[in-house]
C-alpha positions in Angstrom: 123.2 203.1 -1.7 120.8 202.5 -5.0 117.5 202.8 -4.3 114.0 204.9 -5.0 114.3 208.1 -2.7 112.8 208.8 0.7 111.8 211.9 2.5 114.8 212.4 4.8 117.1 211.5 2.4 120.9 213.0 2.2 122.2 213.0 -1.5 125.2 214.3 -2.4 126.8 215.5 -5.8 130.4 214.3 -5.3 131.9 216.1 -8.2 129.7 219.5 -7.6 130.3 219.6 -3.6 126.5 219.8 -3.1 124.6 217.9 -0.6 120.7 218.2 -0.4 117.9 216.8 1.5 115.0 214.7 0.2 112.0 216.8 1.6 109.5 215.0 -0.7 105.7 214.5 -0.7 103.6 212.8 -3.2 102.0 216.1 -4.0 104.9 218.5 -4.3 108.7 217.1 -4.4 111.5 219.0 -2.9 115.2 219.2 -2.2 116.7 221.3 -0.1 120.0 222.1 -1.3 123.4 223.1 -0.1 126.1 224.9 -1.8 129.0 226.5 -0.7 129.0 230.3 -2.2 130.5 230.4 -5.8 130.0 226.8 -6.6 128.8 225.1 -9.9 125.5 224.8 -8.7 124.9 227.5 -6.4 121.3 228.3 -6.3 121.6 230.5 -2.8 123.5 230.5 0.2 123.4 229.1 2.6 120.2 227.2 1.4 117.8 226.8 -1.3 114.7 224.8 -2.1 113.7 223.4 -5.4 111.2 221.6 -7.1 112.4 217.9 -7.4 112.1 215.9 -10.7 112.2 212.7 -9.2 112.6 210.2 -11.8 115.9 212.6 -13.1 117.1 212.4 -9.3 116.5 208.7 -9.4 118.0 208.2 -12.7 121.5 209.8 -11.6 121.7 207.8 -8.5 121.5 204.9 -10.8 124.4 206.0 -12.2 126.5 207.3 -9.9 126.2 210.9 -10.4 124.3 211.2 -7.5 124.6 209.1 -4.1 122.4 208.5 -1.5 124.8 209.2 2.1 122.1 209.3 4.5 118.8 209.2 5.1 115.9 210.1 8.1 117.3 213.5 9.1 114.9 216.4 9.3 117.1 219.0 8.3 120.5 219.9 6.9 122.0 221.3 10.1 121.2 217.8 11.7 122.5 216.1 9.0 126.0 218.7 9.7 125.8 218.0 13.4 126.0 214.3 12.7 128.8 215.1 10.4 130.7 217.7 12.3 130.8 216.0 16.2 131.8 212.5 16.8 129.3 210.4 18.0 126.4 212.7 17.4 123.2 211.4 16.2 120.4 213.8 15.9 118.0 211.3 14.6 118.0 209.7 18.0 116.2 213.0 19.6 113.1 214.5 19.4 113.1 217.9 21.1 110.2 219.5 22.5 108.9 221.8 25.1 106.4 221.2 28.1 103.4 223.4 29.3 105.0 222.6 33.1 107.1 221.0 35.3 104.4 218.9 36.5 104.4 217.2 33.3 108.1 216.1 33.2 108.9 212.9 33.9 112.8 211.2 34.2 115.1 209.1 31.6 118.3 207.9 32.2 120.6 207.8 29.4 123.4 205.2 29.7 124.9 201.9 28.4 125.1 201.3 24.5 124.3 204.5 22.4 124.2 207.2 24.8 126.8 209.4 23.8 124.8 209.5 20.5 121.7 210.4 22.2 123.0 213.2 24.7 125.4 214.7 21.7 122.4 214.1 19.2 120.0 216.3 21.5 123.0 219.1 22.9 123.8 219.9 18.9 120.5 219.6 17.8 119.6 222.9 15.3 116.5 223.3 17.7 118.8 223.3 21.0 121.6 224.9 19.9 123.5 224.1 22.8 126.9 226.5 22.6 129.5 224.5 24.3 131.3 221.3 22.7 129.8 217.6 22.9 130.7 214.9 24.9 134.0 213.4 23.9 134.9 211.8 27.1 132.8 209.0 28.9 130.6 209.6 31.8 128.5 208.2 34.5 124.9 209.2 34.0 123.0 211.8 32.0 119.6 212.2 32.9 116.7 213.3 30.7 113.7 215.5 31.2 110.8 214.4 28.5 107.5 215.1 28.1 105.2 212.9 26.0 108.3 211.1 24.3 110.3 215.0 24.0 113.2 215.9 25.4 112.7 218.7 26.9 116.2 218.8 29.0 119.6 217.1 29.6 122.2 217.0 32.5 125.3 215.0 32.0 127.1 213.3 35.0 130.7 212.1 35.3 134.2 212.0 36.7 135.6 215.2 37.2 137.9 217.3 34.7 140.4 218.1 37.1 142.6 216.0 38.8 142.8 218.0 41.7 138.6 217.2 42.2 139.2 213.4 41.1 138.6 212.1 45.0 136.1 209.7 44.6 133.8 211.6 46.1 133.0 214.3 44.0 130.9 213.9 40.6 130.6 216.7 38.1 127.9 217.9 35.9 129.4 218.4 32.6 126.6 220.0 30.6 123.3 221.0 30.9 121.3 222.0 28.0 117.4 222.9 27.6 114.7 223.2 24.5 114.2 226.9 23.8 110.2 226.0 24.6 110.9 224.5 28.0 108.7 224.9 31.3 109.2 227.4 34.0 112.2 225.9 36.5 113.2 222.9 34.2 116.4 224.1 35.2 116.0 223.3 39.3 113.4 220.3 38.4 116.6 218.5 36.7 119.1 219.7 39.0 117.2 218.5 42.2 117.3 215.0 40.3 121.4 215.1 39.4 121.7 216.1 43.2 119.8 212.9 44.5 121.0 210.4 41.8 124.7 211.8 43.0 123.5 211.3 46.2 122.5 207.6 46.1 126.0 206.9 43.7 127.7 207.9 46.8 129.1 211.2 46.4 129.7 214.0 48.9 130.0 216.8 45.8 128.3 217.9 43.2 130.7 220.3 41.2 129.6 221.9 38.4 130.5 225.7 36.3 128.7 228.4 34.3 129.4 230.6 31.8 132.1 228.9 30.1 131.3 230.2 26.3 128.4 232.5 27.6 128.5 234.2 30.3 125.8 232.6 32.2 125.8 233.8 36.1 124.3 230.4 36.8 121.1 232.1 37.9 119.7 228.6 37.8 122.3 226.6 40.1 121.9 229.4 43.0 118.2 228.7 43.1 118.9 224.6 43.3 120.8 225.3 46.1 124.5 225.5 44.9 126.8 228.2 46.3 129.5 229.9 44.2 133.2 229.1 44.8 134.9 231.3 42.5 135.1 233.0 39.1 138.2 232.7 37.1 138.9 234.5 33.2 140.7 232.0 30.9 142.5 233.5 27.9 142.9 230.7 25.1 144.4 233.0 22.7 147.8 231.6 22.9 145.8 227.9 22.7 147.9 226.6 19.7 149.5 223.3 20.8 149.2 221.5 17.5 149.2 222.5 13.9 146.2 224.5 12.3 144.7 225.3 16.2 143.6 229.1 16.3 143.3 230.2 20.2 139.5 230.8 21.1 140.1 234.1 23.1 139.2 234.7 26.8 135.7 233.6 28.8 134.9 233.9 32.4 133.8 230.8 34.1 132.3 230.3 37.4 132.4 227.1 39.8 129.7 226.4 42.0 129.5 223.3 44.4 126.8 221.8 46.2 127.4 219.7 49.4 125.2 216.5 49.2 126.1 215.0 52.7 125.6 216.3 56.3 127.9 214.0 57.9 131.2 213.0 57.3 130.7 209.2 56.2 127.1 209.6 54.7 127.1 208.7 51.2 130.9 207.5 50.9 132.4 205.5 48.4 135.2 202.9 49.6 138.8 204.4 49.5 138.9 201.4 46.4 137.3 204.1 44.2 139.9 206.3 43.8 143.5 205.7 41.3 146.6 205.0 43.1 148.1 207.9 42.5 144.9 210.1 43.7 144.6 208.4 47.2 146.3 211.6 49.2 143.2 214.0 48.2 140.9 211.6 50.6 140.4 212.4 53.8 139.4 208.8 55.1 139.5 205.3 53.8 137.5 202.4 54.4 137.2 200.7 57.8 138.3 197.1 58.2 136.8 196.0 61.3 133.0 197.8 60.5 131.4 194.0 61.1 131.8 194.6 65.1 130.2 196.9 67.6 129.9 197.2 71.1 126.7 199.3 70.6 123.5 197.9 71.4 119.7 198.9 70.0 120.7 201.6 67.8 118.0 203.9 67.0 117.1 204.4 63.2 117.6 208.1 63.7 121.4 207.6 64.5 122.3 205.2 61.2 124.0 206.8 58.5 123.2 205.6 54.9 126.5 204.7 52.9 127.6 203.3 49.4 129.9 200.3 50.1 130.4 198.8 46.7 133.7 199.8 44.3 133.1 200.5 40.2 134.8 198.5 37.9 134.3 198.3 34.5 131.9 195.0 34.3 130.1 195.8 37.8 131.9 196.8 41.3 133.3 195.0 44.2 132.4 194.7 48.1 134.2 197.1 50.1 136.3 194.5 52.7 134.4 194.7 55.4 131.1 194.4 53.9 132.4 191.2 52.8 133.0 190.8 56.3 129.5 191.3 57.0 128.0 189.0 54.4 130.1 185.9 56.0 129.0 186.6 59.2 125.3 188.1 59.0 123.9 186.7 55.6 119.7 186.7 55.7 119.6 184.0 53.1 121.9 184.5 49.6 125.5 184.0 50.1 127.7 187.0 49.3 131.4 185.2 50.4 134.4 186.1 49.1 134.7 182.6 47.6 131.5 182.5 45.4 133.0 182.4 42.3 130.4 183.2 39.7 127.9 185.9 41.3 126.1 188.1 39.2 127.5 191.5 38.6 127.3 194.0 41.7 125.8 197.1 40.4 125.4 198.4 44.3 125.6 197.7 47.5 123.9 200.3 50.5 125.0 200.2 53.9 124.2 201.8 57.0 127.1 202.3 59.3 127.0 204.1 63.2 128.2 207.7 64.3 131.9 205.6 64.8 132.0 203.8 61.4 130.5 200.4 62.1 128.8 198.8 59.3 125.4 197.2 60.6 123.5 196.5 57.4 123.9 195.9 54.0 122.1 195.3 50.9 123.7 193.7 47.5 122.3 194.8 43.7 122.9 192.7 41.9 122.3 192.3 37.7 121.1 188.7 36.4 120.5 190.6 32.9 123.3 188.5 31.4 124.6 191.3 29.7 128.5 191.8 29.1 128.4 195.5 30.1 125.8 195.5 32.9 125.4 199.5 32.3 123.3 198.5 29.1 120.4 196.5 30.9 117.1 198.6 31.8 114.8 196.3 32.2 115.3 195.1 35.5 117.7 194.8 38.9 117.9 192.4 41.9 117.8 192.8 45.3 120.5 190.1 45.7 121.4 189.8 49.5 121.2 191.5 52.8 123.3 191.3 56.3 121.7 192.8 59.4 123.3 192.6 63.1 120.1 192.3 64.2 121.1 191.8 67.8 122.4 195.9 67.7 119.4 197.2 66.3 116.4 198.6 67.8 114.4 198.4 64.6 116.0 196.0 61.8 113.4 195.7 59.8 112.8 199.3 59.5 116.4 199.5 58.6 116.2 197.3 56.3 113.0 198.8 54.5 114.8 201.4 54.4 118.1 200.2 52.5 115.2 198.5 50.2 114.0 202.0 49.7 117.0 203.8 49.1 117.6 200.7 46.2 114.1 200.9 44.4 115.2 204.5 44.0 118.5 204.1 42.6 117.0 201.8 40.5 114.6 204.5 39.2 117.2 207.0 38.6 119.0 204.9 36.9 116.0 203.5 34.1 115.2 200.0 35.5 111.9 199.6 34.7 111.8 196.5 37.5 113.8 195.6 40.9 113.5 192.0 41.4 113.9 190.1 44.8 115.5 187.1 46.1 115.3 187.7 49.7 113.2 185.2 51.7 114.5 186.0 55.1 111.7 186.6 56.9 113.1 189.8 58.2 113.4 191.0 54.2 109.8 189.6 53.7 108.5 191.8 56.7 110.7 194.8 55.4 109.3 194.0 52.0 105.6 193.8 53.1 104.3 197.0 52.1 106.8 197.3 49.2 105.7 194.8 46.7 103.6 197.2 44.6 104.4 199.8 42.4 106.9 202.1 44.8 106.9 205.9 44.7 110.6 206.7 44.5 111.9 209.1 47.4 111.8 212.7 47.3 109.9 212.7 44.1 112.7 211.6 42.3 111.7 209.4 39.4 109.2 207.4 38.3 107.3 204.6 40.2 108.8 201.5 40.1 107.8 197.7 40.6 109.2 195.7 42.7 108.5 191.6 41.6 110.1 188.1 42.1 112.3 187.3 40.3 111.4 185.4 36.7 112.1 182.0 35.8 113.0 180.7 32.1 
């Protein structure tokens, strides 16, 4: 890279072995320099600043002597970060604190770039967060900010172990906080990762302390996690592979928090889980949830479920939601033959006390995106299926799927949730909705809810 210099910069002397940053000002130029101890050009260790003559500097990257590898990071140990973890990207970040919880509001960091952004903010030099980075993917990691700061991360996924792998149980991989953050940031977040796990459709929330530190996990006791156990791992003997140096002993303590008070609420379809993984669940998916001899069920005694599979490229109905669609459609078609739907980011379901499904509501993404996970700007409320005839109040029920959606939606970044239901059941379960939407339980931000565009 040839060009004048710019504050920011990373230049590097590849013959010396010294890389410096560009600090410069139009008053007072400056590198900051580093050298490993004993070099040709050691000037300190591990860092040193000098006075820049620019035009020599810009003179020598003419030539080759020096190069240009980087440019708009704010300090060396970013600059190593970026260099030292895979997909780390401290530039990405800007980390800050907050004067309270009040002030925080929600991101949600998925789809392209996010495992830049969450490992750019846990190794930034200001966070110094002690555990590794992300290698792995993940579901969700959800960011606390204040005026354009992070001020917190949580990051959401599959779980490690095989044994927890049952489709219903999601696991908080790392949590890491600005130095200058607000009183409780910790439970703030926490409470958020709990509901977000909640509306995915998990029954679990698994997560462990003290892995490198030997935090008590103060903070996951007070957002209502209780402690399973507390094991000592030795990794001395850690030396599978060539040049690997064992990384001694730590304690580590597991805590859990239960997210659902009844056996079917939030459940994912049996669909969910690998083949191989199917014996760790304790029920499947019902098959015949489109019928019920019930009649005028109460609001009180419907149990909100997820009834949508992932996949890769959006999820699949659950059989007999499909079921359902055929049958009870309001409006948009949702049969198994439609051959070119949008992708189904989710579908919420209530189903009784003896696991029949009574309504459901479809998500779906008209974004156009190949990977629907990197849209934000806006989800549809696709279709809905009511028995109407078994419910004592199905417009309540479905306002209330509609609510459960706009605050998925939130959780998850959407800046909008469109709508194509015209059914006059959806429009009277919409009424009331068609503004800007607090999202439940103080979750997220507020949310619009609009019809849908036209090109």
């Amino acid at each position: 890279m040839i060009r004048p210099l710019r504050p920011g910069d990373i230049v590097a002397f590849p013959y010396l072995d010294a890389v410096g940053r560009y600090v410069g000002d139009d008053a007072t130029p400056i590198i900051e320099w580093y050298v490993p101890p004993g070099g040709p050009l050691c000037l300190g260790h591990p860092s040193a600043l000098t006075t820049a003559d620019v035009d020599e500097i810009e003179t020598m990257v003419d030539s080759g002597e020096v190069v240009i590898v980087a440019t708009g990071f704010d300090s060396l140990a970013s600059y190593h970060a970026h260099r030292t973890y895979r997909d780390c990207d401290p530039r990405l970040v800007a980390p800050g604190g907050a004067p309270t919880t009040n002030h925080l509001e929600l991101r949600a960091e998925r789809g392209r770039g996010a495992r830049e952004r969450v490992n750019g903010f846990l190794k930034h030099p200001t966070v110094q967060y002690q555990h590794d980075p992300v290698t792995k993917p993940f579901r969700i990691a959800l960011t606390a900010v204040y005026e354009g700061r992070d001020v917190a991360m949580a990051v959401l996924g599959r779980p490690n172990g095989r044994h927890n792998a049952d489709g219903q149980t999601l696991e908080l991989y790392r949590f890491a906080a600005h130095p200058d953050r607000p009183a409780n940031t910790g439970s703030w977040l926490l409470s958020r990762c709990c509901r977000c796990a909640t509306l995915e459709g998990y029954d679990r929330l698994l997560t462990y302390a003290g892995v490198q530190n030997d935090n008590d996990g103060t903070m996951y006791r007070a957002a209502g996690f209780t402690h399973l156990d507390t094991t000592t791992a030795d990794l001395r003997e850690w030396q599978s592979r060539s040049g690997r140096v064992g990384g001694g002993t730590y304690r580590r303590r597991r805590y859990r928090r239960c997210l659902s008070k009844h056996s079917l609420e939030a459940r994912r379809p049996a669909g969910r889980v690998d083949a191989e993984q199917s014996h760790l669940t304790d029920r499947g998916t019902a098959h015949g949830g489109a019928d019920t001899s019930l009649q005028d069920i109460p609001q009180g005694d419907l149990i909100q479920t997820r009834e949508d599979t992932l996949g890769r490229r959006g999820g699949s109905l659950s059989p007999d939601t499909q079921a359902l669609f055929e049958k009870y459609s309001l409006g948009v078609d949702e049969t198994i033959g439609d051959t070119t739907p949008a992708p189904l980011v989710a579908c919420f379901g209530y189903r009784t006390p003896e696991d029949a499904l009574v309504a459901a509501l479809a998500v779906r993404d008209h974004s156009g995106e190949p990977n629907p996970r990197n849209n934000s700007a806006a989800v549809t409320l696709a279709s809905v299926a009511v028995q109407t005839p078994l419910l004592a109040y199905p417009v309540n029920t479905l306002r209330a799927l509609i609510a459960d959606a706009v605050e998925w939606a939130s959780l998850h970044g959407y800046a909008t949730v469109e709508t194509h239901l015209e059914n006059p059941i959806a429009v009277n379960a919409l009424n009331g909705l068609t503004t800007l939407v607090e999202a439940g339980a103080d979750s997220a931000k507020p949310i619009e809810i609009a019809s849908p565009t036209t090109s």
